[in-house]
C-alpha positions in Angstrom: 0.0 0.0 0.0 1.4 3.4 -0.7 0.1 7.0 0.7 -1.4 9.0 -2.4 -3.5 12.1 -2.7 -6.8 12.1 -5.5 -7.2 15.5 -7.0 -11.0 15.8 -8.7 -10.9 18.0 -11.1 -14.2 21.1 -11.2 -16.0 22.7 -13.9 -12.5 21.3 -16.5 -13.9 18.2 -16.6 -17.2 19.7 -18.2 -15.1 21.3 -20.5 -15.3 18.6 -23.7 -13.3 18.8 -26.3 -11.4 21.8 -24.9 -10.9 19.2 -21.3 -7.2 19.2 -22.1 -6.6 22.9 -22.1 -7.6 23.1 -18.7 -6.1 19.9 -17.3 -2.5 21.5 -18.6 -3.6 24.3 -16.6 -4.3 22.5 -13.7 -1.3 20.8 -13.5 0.5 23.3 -14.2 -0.9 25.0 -11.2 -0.5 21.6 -9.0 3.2 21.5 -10.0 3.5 25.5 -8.6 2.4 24.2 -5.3 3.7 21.3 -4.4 5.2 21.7 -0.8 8.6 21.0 -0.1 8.0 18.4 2.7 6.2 16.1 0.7 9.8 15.7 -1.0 9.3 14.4 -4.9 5.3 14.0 -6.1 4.6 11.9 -9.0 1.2 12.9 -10.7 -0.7 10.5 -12.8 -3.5 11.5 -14.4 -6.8 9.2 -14.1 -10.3 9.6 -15.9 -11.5 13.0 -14.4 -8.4 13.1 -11.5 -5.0 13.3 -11.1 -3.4 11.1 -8.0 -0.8 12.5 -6.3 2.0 9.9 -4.9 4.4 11.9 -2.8 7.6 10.7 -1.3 7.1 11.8 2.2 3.6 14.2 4.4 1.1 13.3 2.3 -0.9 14.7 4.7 0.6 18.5 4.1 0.5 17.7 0.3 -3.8 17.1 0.5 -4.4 20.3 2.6 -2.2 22.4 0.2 -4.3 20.8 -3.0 -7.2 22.3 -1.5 -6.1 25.5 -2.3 -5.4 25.7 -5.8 -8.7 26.7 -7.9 -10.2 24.3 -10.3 -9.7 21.2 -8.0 -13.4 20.2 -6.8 -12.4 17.6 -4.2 -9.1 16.0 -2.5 -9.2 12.6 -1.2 -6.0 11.3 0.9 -5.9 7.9 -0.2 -4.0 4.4 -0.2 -3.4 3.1 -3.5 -3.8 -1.0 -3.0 -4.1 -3.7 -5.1 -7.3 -5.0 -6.8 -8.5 -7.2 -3.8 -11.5 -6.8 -0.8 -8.7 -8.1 1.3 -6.2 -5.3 0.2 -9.1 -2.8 0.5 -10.0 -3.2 4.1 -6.4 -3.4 5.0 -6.0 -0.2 3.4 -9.4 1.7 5.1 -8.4 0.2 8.7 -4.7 1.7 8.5 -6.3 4.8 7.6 -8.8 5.0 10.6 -6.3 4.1 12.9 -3.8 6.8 11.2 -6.9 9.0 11.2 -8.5 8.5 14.9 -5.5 6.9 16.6 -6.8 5.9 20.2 -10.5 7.2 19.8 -11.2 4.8 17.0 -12.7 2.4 19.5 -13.6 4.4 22.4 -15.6 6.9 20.9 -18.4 4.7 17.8 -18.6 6.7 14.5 -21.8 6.1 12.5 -20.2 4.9 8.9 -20.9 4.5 5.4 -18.7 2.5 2.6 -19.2 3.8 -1.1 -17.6 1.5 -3.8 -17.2 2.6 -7.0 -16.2 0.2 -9.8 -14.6 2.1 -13.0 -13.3 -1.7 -13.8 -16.0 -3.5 -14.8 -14.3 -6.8 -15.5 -13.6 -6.9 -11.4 -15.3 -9.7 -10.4 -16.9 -8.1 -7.4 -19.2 -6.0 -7.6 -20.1 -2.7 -5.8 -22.5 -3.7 -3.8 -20.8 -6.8 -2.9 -18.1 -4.3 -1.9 -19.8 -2.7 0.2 -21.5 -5.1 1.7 -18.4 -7.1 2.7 -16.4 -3.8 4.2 -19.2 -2.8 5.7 -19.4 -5.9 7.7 -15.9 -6.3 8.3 -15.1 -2.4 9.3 -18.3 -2.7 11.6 -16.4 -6.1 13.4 -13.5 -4.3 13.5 -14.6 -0.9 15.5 -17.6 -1.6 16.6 -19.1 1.5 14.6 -22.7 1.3 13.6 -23.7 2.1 9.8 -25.8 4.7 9.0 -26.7 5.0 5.0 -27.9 8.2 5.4 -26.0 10.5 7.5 -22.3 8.6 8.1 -19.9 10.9 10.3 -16.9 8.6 8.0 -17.0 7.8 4.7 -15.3 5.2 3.1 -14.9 5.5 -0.3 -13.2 2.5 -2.6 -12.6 3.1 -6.3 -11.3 0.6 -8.3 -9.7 1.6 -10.9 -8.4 -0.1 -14.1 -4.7 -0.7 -13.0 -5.2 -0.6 -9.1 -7.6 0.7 -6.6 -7.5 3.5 -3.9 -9.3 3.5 -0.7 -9.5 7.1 1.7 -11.5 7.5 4.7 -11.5 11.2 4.2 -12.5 13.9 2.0 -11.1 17.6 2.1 -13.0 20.6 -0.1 -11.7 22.0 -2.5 -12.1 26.0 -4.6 -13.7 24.0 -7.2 -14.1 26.7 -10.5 -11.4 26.8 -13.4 -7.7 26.8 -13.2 -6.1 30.1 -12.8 -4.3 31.2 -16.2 -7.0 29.2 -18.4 -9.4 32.6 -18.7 -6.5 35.2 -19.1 -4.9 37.8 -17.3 -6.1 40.8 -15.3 -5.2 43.9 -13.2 -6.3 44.2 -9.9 -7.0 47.4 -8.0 -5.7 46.3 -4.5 -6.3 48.4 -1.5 -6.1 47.7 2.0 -9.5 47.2 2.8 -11.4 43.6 2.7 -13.4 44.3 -1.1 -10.6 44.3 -3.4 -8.5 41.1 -2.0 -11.7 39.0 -1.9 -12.7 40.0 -5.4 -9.4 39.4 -6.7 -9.9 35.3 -5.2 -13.5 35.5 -7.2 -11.5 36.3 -10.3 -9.0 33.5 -9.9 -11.7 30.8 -9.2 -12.8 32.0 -12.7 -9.4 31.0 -14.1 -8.0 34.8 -13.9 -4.2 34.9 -13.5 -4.0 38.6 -11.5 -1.5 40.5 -11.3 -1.8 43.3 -8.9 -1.5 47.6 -8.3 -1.9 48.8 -5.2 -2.0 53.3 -4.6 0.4 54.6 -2.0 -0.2 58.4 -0.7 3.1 58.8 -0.6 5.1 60.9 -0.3 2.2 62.4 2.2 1.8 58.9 3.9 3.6 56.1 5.8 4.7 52.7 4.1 1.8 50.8 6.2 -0.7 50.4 3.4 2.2 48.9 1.1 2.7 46.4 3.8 -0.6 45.7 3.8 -0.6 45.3 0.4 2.4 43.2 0.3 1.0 40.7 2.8 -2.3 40.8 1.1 -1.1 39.5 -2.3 1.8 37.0 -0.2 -1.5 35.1 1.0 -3.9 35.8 -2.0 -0.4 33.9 -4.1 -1.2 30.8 -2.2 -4.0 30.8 -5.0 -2.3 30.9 -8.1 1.6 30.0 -9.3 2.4 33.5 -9.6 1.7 36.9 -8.4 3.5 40.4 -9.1 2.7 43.6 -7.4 3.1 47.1 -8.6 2.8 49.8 -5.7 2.3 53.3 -7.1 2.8 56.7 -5.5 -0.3 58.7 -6.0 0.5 61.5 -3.3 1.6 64.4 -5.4 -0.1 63.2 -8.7 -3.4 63.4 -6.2 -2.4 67.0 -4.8 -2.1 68.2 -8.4 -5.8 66.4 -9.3 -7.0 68.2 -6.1 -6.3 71.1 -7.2 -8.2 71.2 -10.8 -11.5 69.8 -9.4 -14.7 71.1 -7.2 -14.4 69.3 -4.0 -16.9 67.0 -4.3 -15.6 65.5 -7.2 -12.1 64.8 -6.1 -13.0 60.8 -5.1 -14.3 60.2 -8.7 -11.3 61.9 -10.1 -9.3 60.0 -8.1 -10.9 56.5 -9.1 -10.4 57.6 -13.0 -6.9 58.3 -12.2 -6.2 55.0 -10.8 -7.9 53.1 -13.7 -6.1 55.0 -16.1 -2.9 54.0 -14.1 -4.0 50.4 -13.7 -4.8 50.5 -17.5 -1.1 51.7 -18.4 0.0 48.9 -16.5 -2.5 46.2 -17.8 -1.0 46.8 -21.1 2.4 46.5 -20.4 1.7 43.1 -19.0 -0.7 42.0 -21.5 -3.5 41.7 -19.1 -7.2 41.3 -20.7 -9.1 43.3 -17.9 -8.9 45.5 -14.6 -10.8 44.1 -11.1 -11.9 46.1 -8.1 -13.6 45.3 -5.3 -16.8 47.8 -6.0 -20.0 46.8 -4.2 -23.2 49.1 -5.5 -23.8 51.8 -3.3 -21.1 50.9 -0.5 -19.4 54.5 -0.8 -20.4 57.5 -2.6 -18.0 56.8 -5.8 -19.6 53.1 -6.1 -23.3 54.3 -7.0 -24.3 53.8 -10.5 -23.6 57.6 -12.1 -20.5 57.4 -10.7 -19.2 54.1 -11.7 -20.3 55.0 -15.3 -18.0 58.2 -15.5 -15.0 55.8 -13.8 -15.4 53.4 -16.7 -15.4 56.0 -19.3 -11.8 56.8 -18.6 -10.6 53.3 -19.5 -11.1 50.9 -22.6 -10.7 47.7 -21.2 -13.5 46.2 -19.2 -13.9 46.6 -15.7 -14.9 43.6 -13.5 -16.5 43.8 -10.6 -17.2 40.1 -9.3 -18.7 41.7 -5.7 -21.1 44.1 -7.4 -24.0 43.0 -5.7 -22.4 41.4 -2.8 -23.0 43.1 0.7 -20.3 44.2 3.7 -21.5 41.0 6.0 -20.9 38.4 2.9 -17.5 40.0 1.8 -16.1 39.9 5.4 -17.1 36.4 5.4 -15.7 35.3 2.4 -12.4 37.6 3.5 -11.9 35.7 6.5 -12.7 32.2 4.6 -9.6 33.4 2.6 -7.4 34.0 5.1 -7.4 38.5 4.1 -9.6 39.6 6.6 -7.0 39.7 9.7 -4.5 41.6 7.5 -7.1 43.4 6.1 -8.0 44.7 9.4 -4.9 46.3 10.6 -4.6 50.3 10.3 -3.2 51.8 7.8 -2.9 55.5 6.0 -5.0 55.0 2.7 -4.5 57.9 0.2 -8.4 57.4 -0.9 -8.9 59.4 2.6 -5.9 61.8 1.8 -7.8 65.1 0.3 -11.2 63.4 0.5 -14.0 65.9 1.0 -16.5 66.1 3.4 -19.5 65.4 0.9 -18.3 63.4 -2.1 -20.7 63.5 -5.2 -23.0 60.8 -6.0 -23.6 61.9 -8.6 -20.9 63.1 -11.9 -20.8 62.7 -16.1 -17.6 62.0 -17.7 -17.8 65.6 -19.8 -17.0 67.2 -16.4 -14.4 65.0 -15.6 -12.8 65.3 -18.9 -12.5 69.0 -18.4 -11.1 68.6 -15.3 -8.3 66.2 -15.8 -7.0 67.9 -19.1 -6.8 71.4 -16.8 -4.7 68.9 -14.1 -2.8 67.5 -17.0 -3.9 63.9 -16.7 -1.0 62.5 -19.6 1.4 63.7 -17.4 0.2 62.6 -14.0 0.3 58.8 -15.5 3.2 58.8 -17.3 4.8 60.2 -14.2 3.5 57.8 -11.9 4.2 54.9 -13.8 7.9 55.8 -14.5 8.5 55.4 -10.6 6.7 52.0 -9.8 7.9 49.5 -7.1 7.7 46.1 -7.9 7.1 42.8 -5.9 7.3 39.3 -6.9 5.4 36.1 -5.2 5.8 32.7 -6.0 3.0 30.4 -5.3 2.5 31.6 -1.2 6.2 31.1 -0.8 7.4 34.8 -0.2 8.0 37.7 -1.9 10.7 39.1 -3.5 11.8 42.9 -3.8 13.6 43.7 -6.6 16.5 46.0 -5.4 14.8 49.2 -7.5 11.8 48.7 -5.4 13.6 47.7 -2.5 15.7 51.4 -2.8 12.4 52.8 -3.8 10.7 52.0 -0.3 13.3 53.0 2.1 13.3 56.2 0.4 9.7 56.4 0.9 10.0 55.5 4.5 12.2 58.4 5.0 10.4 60.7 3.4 6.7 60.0 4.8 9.2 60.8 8.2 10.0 64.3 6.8 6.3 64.8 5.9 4.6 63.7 9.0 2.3 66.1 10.0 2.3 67.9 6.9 -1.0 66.6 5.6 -5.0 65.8 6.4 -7.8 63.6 5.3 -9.0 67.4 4.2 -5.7 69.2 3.2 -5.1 70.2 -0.1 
């Protein structure tokens, strides 16, 4: 018997003729995170699976497969051979491994699920699970209940062996990241845009990421933020690259060309174009933020229309209609919402005014952007970007521009402490 781990594949396996693009994805994306204590894996694929058989912690390899979208369902396993002997052996080894000491003191109702791919196996399903059944239940003492087991036991018996788990782990289920494209994600520090970003991947979008510093008018702490965010969001996907930009003065200058009111819509366009600038460099399809209708004054519908106007490529916004209770939720199900709670300076609250429109058209906006020299502002901006690099929830790493870049800032936002409001300008 040897400890494997069966990776079901999600919505790829529905994919027909175009299955194999997917399952290249998805292996691809297995490959990126394999962790290093399971030591060598070999993957075999298997009708509508791959199975796993690593070298060593099988056990850390199954939780880790649960994280990496387009995988429905992860079974830790025993591959045996084709025999009921072999497969009792196989699903008793596994309870004790699984319940240790409790696995007679404490009776869990059971169930045993055989599934027979070979059909020239001489016993049949049901004569599977009628014999483990019996024989489990002799061996424990367990009781079986058909309808609502606590353990499941499930056998397939495949064409060249058989695999029997007592266990079965979630997992993101959607398509493989990579397989629908590339996209640009607005990152802030706040819970929206980090939960809508993992939306996006379970829909097979690779993201990259941008994330708006007010520097040089605030501290580092929202690029920390950001860099943690995207180090766990890169658990998710085989690659991640962030671009932190510094908005301060570019923001000041914006300020300073628009009515009051307006200045968080300005803002937003500025950001897109930005994130737009960017997208193309990297070849990415789309941009992502984390709007919710109505949340904040520059998510109602007037104003979301004049933000798209100053971009070309689409916009997606995957929580549109999702509430502050459901994206919290899904935050902390993610593993964001701790980070995402920590305080930071955000420059969207830097020269925010006291009663933000709800209301603009993209003819005003124009005007004002061309008076604040919009070109400029983004070709500026994006000359001076800092870049981070993630591999697969490993880490990021710096590159030395960016590193030189940040300690620059850190010293600076020291100088200007003090020097600005959530209503200078």
């Amino acid at each position: 018997m040897q400890h494997c781990v069966l990776v079901k594949l999600g919505e790829a396996f529905l994919k027909g003729e175009n299955r194999a693009l997917f399952t290249r994805a998805l292996r691809r994306n297995i490959i990126a995170a394999l962790p290093a204590e399971s030591g060598s894996v070999a993957i075999q694929p298997r009708g509508g699976m791959f199975v796993l058989f690593p070298s060593d912690h099988s056990a850390q390899l199954a939780q880790r497969m649960t994280e990496v979208p387009g995988i429905n369902v992860v079974d830790p396993a025993k591959c045996t051979q084709k025999a009921p002997e072999a497969f009792l052996d196989a699903a008793l080894d596994q309870l004790r491994e699984r319940f240790g000491d409790e696995l007679q003191q404490r009776p869990r109702a059971f169930a045993v699920i055989a599934q027979r791919r070979d059909k020239r196996f001489e016993h049949t399903s049901a004569d599977l699970n009628r014999y483990l059944g019996a024989e489990i239940q002799r061996a424990t003492g367990w009781p079986v209940n058909l309808s609502h087991p606590e353990v499941t036991i499930r056998v397939d018996v495949n064409f060249g062996d058989a695999f029997v788990s007592v266990q079965r782990l979630r997992g993101v289920g959607g398509l493989p990241v990579g397989s629908s494209g590339r996209a640009m994600v607005l990152l802030s520090g706040g819970f929206d845009s980090p939960v809508a970003a993992m939306r996006m991947m379970k829909r097979g979008l690779a993201c990259d990421f941008v994330h708006f510093s007010g520097a040089p008018y605030t501290d580092p702490s929202s690029i920390y933020k950001a860099y943690a965010l995207v180090r766990q969001l890169s658990r998710y996907q085989p690659r991640s690259r962030l671009w932190v930009a510094q908005l301060g003065s570019a923001q000041r200058t914006l300020a300073s060309s628009s009515a009051p009111g307006l200045r968080t819509v300005a803002q937003r366009r500025l950001m897109l174009r930005i994130a737009e600038e960017l997208a193309g460099r990297q070849k990415a399809d789309a941009l992502v933020t984390g709007d919710s209708l109505g949340q904040v004054a520059s998510q109602t519908i007037s104003n979301l229309h004049t933000v798209d106007d100053a971009v070309t490529r689409p916009v997606l916004r995957p929580l549109i209609g999702w509430d502050k209770e459901e994206i919290i939720a899904e935050a902390r199900r993610i593993g964001t919402a701790e980070i995402s709670m920590l305080p930071d300076q955000d420059c969207c609250t830097m020269l925010a005014p006291p009663r933000p429109a709800t209301y603009s058209d993209a003819a005003t906006l124009q005007t004002v952007e061309t008076r604040a020299g919009i070109e400029e502002l983004v070709t500026g901006t994006v000359s001076n970007l800092q870049e981070y690099s993630f591999t697969a929830g490993d880490g990021a790493q710096l590159s030395p521009q960016g590193a030189a870049a940040l300690s620059s800032q850190r010293q600076s936002s020291q100088r200007c402490e003090g020097t600005a409001s959530p209503q200078a300008g």
